[in-house]
Each structure stands twice: as structure tokens, then as C-alpha cells.
N, C-alpha and C positions, 0 to 999 in steps of 0.2 A: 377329344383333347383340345385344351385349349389355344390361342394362338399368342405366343409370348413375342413382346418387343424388344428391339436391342436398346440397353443404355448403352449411351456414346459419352465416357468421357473427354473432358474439355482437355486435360492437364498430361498429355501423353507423356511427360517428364516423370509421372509417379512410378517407384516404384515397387511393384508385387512381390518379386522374388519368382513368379507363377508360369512364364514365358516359356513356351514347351522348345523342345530342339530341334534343331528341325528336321522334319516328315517321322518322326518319332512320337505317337500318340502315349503319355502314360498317365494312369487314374489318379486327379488332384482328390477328390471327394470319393471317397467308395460310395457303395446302393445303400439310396435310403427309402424306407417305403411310405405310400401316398396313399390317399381316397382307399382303401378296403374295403368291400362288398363281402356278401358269400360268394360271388363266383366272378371277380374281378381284382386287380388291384392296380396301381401305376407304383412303376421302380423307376427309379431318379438317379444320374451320377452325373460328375465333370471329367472332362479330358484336358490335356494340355494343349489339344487340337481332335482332328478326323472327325468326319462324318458319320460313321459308323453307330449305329445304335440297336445292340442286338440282344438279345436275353435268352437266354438256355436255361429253359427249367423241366422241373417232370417231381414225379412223386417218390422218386426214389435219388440217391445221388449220381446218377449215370445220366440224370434230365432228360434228354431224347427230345425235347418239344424246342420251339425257337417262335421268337416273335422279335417284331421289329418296331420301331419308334421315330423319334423326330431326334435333330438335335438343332440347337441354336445357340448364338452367342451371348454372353456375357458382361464384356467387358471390353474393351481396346483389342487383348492379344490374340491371339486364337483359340483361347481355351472355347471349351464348346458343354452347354448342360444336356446332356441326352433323359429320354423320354419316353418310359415304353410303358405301354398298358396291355396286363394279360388277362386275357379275357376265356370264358366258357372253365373255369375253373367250378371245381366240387365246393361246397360249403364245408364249413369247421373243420379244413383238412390241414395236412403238413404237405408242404411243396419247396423243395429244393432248386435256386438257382443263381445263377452265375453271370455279370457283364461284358458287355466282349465289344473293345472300338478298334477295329485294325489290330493290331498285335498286342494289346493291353488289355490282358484278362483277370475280371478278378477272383479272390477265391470264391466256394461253393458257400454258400448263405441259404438260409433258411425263413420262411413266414407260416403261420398259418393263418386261414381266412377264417372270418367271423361267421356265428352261425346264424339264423333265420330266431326272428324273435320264439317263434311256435316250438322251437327245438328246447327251450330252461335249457340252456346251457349256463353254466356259470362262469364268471371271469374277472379277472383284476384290470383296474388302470392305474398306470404313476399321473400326477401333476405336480409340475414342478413349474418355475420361473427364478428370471430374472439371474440367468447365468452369464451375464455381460459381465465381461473380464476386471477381475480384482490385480492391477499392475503389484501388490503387495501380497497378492495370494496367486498368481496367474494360473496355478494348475484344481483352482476349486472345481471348476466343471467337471475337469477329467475323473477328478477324486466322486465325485457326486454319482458323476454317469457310471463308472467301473466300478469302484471298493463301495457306491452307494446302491444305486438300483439293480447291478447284473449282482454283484455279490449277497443282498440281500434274498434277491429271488432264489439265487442257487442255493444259499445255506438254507433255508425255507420251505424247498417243494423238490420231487424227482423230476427228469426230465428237463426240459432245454429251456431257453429264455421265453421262446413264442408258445409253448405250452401256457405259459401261467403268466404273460401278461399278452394283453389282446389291443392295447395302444397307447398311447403318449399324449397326455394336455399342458400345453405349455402358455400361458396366457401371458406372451411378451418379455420384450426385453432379452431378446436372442444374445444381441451383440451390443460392445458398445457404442458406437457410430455405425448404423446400415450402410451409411453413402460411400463406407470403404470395404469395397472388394474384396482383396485379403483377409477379413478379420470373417467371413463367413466362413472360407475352409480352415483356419489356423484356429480361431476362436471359437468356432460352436459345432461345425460338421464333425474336424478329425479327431477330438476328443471324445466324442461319443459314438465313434463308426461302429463300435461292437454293439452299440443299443440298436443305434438306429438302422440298422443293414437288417434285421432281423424284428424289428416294431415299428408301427406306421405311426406318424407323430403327427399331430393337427397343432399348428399355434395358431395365435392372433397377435398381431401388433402390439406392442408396446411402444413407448415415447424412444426409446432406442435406435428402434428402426427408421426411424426420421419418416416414415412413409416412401423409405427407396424403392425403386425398382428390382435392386439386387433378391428383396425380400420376395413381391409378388413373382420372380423368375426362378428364384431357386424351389421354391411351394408350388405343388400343383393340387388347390385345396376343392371342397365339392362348390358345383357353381350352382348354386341355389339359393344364394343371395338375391338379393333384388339385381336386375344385370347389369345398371349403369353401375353400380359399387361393387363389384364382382371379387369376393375374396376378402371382402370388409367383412360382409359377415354371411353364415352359411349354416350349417347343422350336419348330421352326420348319423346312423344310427349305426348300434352295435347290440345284436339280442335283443331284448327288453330298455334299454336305455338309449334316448335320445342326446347326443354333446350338441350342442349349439356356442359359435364362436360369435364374438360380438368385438366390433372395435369402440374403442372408449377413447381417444383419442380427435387431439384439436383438427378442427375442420370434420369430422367424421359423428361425435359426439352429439353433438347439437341438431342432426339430422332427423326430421320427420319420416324418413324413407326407411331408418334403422327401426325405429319400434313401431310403424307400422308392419312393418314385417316380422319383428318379433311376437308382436299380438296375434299377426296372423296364423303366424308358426303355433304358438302356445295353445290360441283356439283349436287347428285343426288336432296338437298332438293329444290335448283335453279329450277329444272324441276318439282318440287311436286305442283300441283294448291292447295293441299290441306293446306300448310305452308304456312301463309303467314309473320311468324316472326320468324326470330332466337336469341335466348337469350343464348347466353354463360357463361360458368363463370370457372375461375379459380384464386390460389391464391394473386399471386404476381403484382403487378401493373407491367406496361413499364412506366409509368413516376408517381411521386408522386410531391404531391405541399408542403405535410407538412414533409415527410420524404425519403428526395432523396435516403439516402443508403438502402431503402429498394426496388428499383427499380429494373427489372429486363430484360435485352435485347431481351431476346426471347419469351416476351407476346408480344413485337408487333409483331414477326412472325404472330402471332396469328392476331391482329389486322386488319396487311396487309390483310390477306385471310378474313376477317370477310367483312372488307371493299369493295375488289373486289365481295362476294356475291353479296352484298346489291347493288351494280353498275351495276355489269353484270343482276342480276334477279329483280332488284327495291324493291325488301323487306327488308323493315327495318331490324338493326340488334341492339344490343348490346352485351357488355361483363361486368360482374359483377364481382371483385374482390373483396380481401380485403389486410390484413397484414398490412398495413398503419392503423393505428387506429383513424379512426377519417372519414369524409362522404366530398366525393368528385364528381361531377354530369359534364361531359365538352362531346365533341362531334365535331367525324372528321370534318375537315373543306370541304373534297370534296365529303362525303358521308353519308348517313341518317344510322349514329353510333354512340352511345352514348357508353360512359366510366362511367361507376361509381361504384365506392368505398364503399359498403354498411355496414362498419363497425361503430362503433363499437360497438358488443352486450353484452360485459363486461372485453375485454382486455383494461387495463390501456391507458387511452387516450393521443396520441402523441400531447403536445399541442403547439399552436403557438410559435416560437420562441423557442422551447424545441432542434428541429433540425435544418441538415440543410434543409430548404426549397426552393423552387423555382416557380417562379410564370410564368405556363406555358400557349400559347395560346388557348390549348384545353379544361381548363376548366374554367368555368363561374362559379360555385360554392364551396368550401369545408369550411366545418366548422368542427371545434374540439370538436365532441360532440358523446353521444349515442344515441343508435336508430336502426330503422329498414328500409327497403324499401318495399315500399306497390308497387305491377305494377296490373292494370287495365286493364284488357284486352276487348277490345268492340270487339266482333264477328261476326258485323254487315254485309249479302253477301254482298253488297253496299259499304259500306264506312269503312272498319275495323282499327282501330287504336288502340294504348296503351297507356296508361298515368302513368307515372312513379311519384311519392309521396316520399320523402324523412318524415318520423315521426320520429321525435327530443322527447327524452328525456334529451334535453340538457346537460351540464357538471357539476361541483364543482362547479364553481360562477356563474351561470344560469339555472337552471334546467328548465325543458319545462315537461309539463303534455299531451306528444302525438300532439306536435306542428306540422303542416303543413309548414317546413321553406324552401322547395324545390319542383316544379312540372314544369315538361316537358310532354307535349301528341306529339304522332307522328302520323301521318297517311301511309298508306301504299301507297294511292294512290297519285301524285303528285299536287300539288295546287302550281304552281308557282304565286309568287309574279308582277308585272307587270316590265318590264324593266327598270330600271331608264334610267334619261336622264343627259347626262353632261352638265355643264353649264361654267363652269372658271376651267382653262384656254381654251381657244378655238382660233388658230389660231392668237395666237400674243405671243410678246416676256414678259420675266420675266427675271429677275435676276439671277447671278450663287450661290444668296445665300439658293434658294430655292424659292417655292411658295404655294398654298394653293390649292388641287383639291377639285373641290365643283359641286357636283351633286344635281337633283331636290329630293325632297320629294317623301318618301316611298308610293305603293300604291298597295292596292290586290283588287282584286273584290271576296274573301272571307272573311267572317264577322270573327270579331273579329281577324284576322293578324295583326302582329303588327309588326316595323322593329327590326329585333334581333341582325343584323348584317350585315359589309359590310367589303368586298375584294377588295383592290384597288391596281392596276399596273400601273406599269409606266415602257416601254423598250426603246429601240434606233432603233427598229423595228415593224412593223408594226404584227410579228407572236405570238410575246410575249414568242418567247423559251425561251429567256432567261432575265428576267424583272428585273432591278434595284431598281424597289422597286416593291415587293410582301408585302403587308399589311393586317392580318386578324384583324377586331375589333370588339368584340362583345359589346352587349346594355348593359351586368351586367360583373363585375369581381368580386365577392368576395373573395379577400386574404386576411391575416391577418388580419379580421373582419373590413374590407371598402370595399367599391365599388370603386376601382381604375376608372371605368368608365364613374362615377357620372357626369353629365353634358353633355356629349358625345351626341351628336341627330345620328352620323353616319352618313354626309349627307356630311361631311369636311372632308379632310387629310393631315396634314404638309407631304412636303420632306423633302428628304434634300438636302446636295449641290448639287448642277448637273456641271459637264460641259459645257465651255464655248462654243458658237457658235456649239450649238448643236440642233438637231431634236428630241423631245422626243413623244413617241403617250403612251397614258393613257387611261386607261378604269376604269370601275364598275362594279360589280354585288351587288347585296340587298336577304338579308335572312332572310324568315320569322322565329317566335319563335318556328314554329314546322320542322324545317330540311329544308323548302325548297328555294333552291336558285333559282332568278330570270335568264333570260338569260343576258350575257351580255349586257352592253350598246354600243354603238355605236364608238369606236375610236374618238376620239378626241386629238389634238396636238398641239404643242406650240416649242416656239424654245427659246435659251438663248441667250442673251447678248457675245458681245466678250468679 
């Protein structure tokens, strides 16, 4: 366990409302769960005072086991965060239990622990962000957490909430000011007690948290970060998938300590047979569609390395952000990496036209709405894949009751698409106004492919270093609520002017809708008019 320090504030005149009575300990935060192993986890609560940090669990609801923790202060009054970590637990099990600080007991709650990569088990995760309070909407969290992620799962699958989700990614933007006290139990713990009492939740910073200590003291996150920045950033494994938190944030950003360590992490998890995904997340987007200035140049550092993983080792990867409020889903062009935006779980929604935007080629979806992200993780030793679920609770002039308005699966193993073949131009002249490249008809010999996308070149060489037209076009574009794509089959491509009396050689490739590109087709060339 770690060793947590007290903020002292300055301004003893504020007031919490939080101030316990006295020698009367009672629960401000109920348990929320932390760091999950198979045979480990830490449970977290606040008091309004006492020393007392005790845990009653067992595998049945009668508990019978007891373990004990730390507890330390907060704040000014005497509230107190307690700290237990139970250990020598079973893998993939159900374990029942209870907090107890002097006479403040809480009710009986439930977790179960993850399994061991070697066991395919299979499992869900939510990501969510940016639930920093809407003073126009103030109970969006609530609605998110409760009628969004526990009602979802329950209309969805038999059994309890920790059967069918196995943890929580929250990539910043907790609260909306960190450095106030109050707004971590009133604004993001008590709203969602019923999630979090029973799923272990990992965030990273966001620009919200101002970099308070209330954040680093309420978290007790895995320390495998580099140790002078301990909790900046860290990783995490669950089964076969590796989470990795990363902060993206001023002063923290710009660090050489962070993607050496992220390199390091990536290289060793390349050689782990037992990862077969990496799922990141941190706050700030590198490109947004619906709020450019809120974009930030050094998440694609981040990108780049995410990218080269998935190249050099073939395992999928993503990154999950937020701070753009509103859900965005696109994915690199030369690698099996997805981008997405999984906001927003109750920050005032950035809506169309509100900024500026821009309509970029890597993403095929964003919509200005609330909600969560569901990822589906299949375990399977054979064929293991994820399926990522976008859940809308739509906006002010559409609300959605848990809508399905997003899904991408990805597999780990490769299913290329079949080669296309070029058809026009081939070996004769065109005009310098331009002409039309037209390749055959998509085709996989796996069921259900469908063509997502295609990459067209055209150079003045036959190596393609350097191609005068480089063209990505995918099957959907939703911006500004159309399908810019609409009509599109992918099988055509305008140029544009070319050069008189000139040699040009063009090619294709074809993408299925789960990441995988075909190999190239074949060169083919054409020359222009003098």
C-alpha cells in the first residue's frame, strides 16, 4: 500500500456541509474498488471521522473473513479515507463484503476478481468520461451511471453487475474543479455508489482535476509507473488485455519519462503471448471533429508508439479519450487502431456547429451526444477479438434509452480481404483533365466482410515513395449528422488534373469493416494526352 499525504487547506472558513458530529463516525463515500488481481483487490471508503478500517468478506453472504487497512486524512475536518487490501483470494470468483469504521457499517456488496490470462475467460469493460457536472443538467452522471451502465447490463445478461462487467475506464475529467473537496463525494463518488461498490474503476487525469491531491488520495491506482511520477501513469492487466493509463496533461505531457516508459511497456507487452490487446487511454484527443481547440499534439506521440506496437507484434490496439464532449469512433489508416472519444458521461455537450470543427479522415463516426462505451472482450485461445459498442443516451432534441448507434469488432488474428483487381484505366491514354480509377468488386472468403474501405494511388513511379494522389475513403462518414459517404460503393476514384504527356502507375487496396486491409492490387498505368 501506498503512503498517502495530507492536503492542508489554507481557507478553514470553507464550507463542505461534510463535518462529522461528534465521536459519531458515519460513511460520506460508500466502497469503491481498486487495483484487481485474481487473488487480490484494495476497497476504498470515507468516514466523517474514526480510525477504524475493517472489511468483512467471504464467499458467501455470512463473510466470516476480516481484514484490516490504513486510514488517513483528507481534508481540514476529520473525515478520514480508509484502505484495505484483501489478499490470498481465489481467481474469477464472487466474494461478498461489507465496511465497518466504529459503528458505520455498510451494506453487504459484491466483486468478483479477474481471471488469469491462461484461463479465455471472457469479459466486458465500460469507458466513459468527462462527467464533470453540467449546473444545467447536474444529475447527468447519476442518469449515466444508474438508468445508463447498471440498467443497461441488467436488461442485457442474467446475473449481477460483477458478473458481466469486470472494470471501469474513465480517461479524466472526474470533477469539475479537483482542488474542491466536496464535489468528489457530492459530484462523482455518490452518484455512482451502486457501480462503483461492486466494479473497480482505473481513471487518469484530466485538465479538471487541476492535478489536486484530493485525486491522487482518493485513487489507489497500480504503481508501475515510472516512481518519481507515480499514478501519472501505470497499466493494469485483466485476462488477455493489457489497460494502460497515460496522463496527457500540462507539465506531465511533455515528459520524456512518460513514453520512455510507454515504449518500454509496449516492447515488453509485444513479447507477452499472454496480451493479446492493448487498450489505452488518456485525456486529451490529437485530433477532434467537433472541437479543434481542444486538441492536443503530443497524444499522437502516443498514437505513433500505440501504432508501431500493433505493426511490429499484430495485436490490436486502441486509445480512449475524452475532453471533447460528445463520442467519436475513426481508426489508423495503416494499422488495427482505433481512436475513440468515449465522452460524454455528464460534461455539457459540445454540439454541432457550437465550435470550430473539422472533418477528419480517421474518423467514420462522432455524434454530439451522452453515453458510454461497452468493449466485449472474446477470450477465445483460437480466435480472440473485441467488439467495441458505442450506448447513446442521446442529447436535448433526441434522447436515446441505451441505443446501439456505434459498433466495430476487431480480431487479433489477420483475415485479409481478397486482392482487388484493377480494371480502368489500364494501358491507354486519358486526358489532362483527369480520369476515373475503377477497380473490381470487393471480396473475402470470411463470412460476413463487408467492404469498409479503400486506399487509392496514383505516382509518376512505379515504387510509390512518393504518390500524387494518396486517397483514404471509408464506407460511412458521419459528420455534422450525414453520411458524407452516402452513395459511395468504394470500387471508383476521381483524380485530379494530371500532367501532360505523362506516365502515371496506380494501384488499390480494400478494407474490411474489421481493420483488415487486403494486399495490394496489381500496378496498373496509363499515360496522358499532350
Amino acid at each position: 500500500m501506498k503512503t498517502h499525504t495530507v492536503t492542508v487547506l489554507l481557507f478553514f472558513g470553507l464550507a463542505t456541509g461534510l463535518i462529522a458530529q461528534e465521536g459519531l463516525p458515519n460513511i460520506l463515500i460508500q466502497p469503491y474498488l481498486q487495483d484487481a488481481t485474481p487473488n487480490s483487490i484494495k476497497i476504498m471508503w470515507e468516514t466523517s471521522s474514526g480510525e477504524e478500517s475493517l472489511v468483512e468478506y467471504g464467499l458467501t453472504t455470512k463473510l466470516g473473513k476480516k481484514a484490516q487497512g490504513i486510514a488517513y486524512g483528507i481534508n481540514f475536518t476529520a473525515s478520514r479515507i480508509h484502505e484495505v487490501k484483501l489478499e490470498g483470494l481465489q481467481r474469477f470468483t464472487t466474494y461478498y463484503y461489507r465496511v465497518k469504521t466504529g459503528k458505520a457499517v455498510s451494506e453487504v456488496f459484491q466483486f468478483k476478481t479477474p481471471p488469469f490470462a491462461d484461463d479465455h475467460e471472457s469479459f466486458n469493460i465500460v469507458a466513459m468520461s468527462d462527467m464533470q457536472k453540467d449546473h444545467n443538467q447536474p444529475d447527468k452522471w447519476h442518469e449515466i451511471a444508474n438508468e445508463g451502465v447498471i440498467a443497461y447490463l441488467k436488461n442485457n445478461n442474467d446475473g449481477t453487475l460483477s458478473d458481466h462487467l469486470a472494470l471501469i475506464m474513465i480517461p479524466g475529467d472526474l470533477v469539475e474543479n479537483g482542488t474542491k473537496y466536496e464535489q468528489w463525494k457530492n459530484d462523482f463518488f455518490n452518484p455512482a455508489e451502486n457501480l462503483f461498490s461492486q466494479v473497480p474503476l482505473y481513471p487518469t487525469p484530466g485538465n479538471h482535476e487541476k492535478n489536486s491531491q484530493f485525486y491522487f488520495n482518493y485513487f489507489s491506482l497500480p504503481e508501475n509507473g515510472t516512481p518519481a511520477y507515480a499514478e501519472h501513469w501505470w497499466y493494469k492487466d485483466y485476462g488477455n488485455t493489457r489497460i494502460i493509463g497515460l496522463d496527457s496533461n500540462s507539465g506531465y505531457r511533455d515528459l520524456k519519462e512518460q513514453y520512455q516508459w510507454l515504449e518500454k511497456v509496449l516492447e515488453e507487452t509485444a513479447a507477452n503471448p499472454n496480451i493479446d490487446f492493448v487498450f489505452a487511454q488518456l485525456h486529451h484527443p490529437h485530433k477532434s471533429e467537433l472541437w479543434i481547440p481542444g486538441e492536443e499534439e503530443s497524444t499522437g506521440k502516443v498514437v505513433q508508439l500505440l501504432e508501431k506496437f500493433s505493426l511490429v507484434s499484430g495485436k490490436p490496439s486502441l486509445h480512449f479519450f475524452g475532453h471533447t464532449h460528445g463520442y467519436s469512433r475513426g481508426q489508423s489508416k495503416d494499422h488495427k487502431h482505433l481512436w475513440i472519444n468515449v465522452a460524454s458521461a455528464g460534461g455539457a455537450i459540445d454540439n454541432w456547429g457550437e465550435f470550430e470543427g473539422r472533418d477528419y479522415d480517421e474518423f467514420t463516426v462522432t455524434q454530439d451526444d451522452y453515453g458510454f462505451v461497452l468493449v466485449e472482450v472474446d477470450a477465445d485461445v483460437n480466435d480472440p477479438k473485441f467488439t467495441v459498442k458505442r450506448i447513446s443516451r442521446g442529447n436535448d432534441l433526441n434522447t436515446h434509452e441505451n441505443k446501439i448507434t456505434d459498433s466495430i469488432t476487431i480480431y487479433k488474428n489477420e483475415r485479409k480481404p481478397a486482392t482487388p483487381k484493377t480494371i480502368s484505366p489500364n494501358n491507354n491514354t486519358v486526358a489532362i483533365t483527369g480520369t476515373m480509377l475503377k477497380a473490381a468488386a470487393f471480396s473475402s472468403s470470411y463470412k460476413n466482410a463487408f467492404h469498409a474501405a479503400s486506399h487509392w494511388q496514383i505516382s509518376e513511379t512505379e515504387s510509390f515513395e512518393k504518390p500524387i494522389l494518396d486517397r483514404w475513403k471509408q464506407h460511412e462518414n458521419w459528420y455534422y449528422l450525414e453520411n458524407r459517404q452516402k452513395g459511395d460503393d468504394l470500387t471508383d476514384e476521381p483524380t485530379e488534373r494530371l500532367k501532360p504527356n505523362t506516365t502515371y502507375f496506380w494501384r488499390v487496396r480494400y478494407r474490411d469493416q474489421n481493420l483488415h486491409w487486403s494486399d495490394w492490387s496489381a500496378t496498373a498505368q496509363f499515360q496522358t494526352h499532350n
